[in-house]
N, C-alpha and C positions, 0 to 999 in steps of 0.2 A: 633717378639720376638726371632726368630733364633731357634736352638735347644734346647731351654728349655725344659725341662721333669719334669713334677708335677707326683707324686707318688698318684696315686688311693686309695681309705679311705680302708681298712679292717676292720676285727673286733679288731686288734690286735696292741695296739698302742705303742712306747716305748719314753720314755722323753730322751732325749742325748744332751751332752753339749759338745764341745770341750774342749781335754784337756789341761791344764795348758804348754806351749810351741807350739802346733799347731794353735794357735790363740795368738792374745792381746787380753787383758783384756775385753775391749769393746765388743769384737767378743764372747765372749764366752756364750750367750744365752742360753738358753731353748728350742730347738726343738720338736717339734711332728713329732715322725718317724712312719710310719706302717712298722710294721714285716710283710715280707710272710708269711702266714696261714700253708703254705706246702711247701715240697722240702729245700733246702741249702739254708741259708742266703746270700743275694750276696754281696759280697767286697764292694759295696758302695750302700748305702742307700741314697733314695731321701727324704727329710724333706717334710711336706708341704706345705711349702714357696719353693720348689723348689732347696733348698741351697744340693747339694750332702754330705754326711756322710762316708767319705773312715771308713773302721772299723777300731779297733785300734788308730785313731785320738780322738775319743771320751770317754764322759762316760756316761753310763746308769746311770739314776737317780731314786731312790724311790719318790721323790716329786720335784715341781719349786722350783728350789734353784738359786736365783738371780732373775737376769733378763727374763724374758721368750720372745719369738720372737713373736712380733706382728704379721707378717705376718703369721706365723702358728697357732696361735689364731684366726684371722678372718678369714681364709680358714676353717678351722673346724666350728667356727659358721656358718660360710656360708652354710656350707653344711649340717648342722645340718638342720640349717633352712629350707632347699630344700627338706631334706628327711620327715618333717612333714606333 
């Protein structure tokens, strides 16, 4: 897989969608992002799917508004699943 980096579950999760010009249309998904619990947010967030979140490319969302990304849906159940 190379250097891929999966971002670790916290308690602290934020929904982010790319915004309207840093992506097409297609691209612009529903991600699950974990926020660092503590310390500075840092300039690029990793999704659960792995996808990186530079800040400012994005937007926070109050709900799934569209598409949501499957890959960050079944890492989260997955992991759900594991911690029962």
């Amino acid at each position: 897989m190379g250097n891929v980096v999966h971002a670790e579950p916290t308690g602290v999760m934020a929904l982010v969608r790319l915004r309207r010009g840093a992506a097409g249309e297609r691209d612009r998904v529903c991600h699950l992002v974990p926020i660092p619990e503590t310390g500075p947010i840092p300039e690029v967030l990793i999704a659960r799917c792995g996808a990186p979140i530079v800040c400012g490319s994005a937007e926070v969302l109050e709900r799934i508004c569209g598409m949501p990304c499957e890959s960050c849906l079944a890492r989260a159940a997955r992991d759900r699943r594991l911690a029962c």
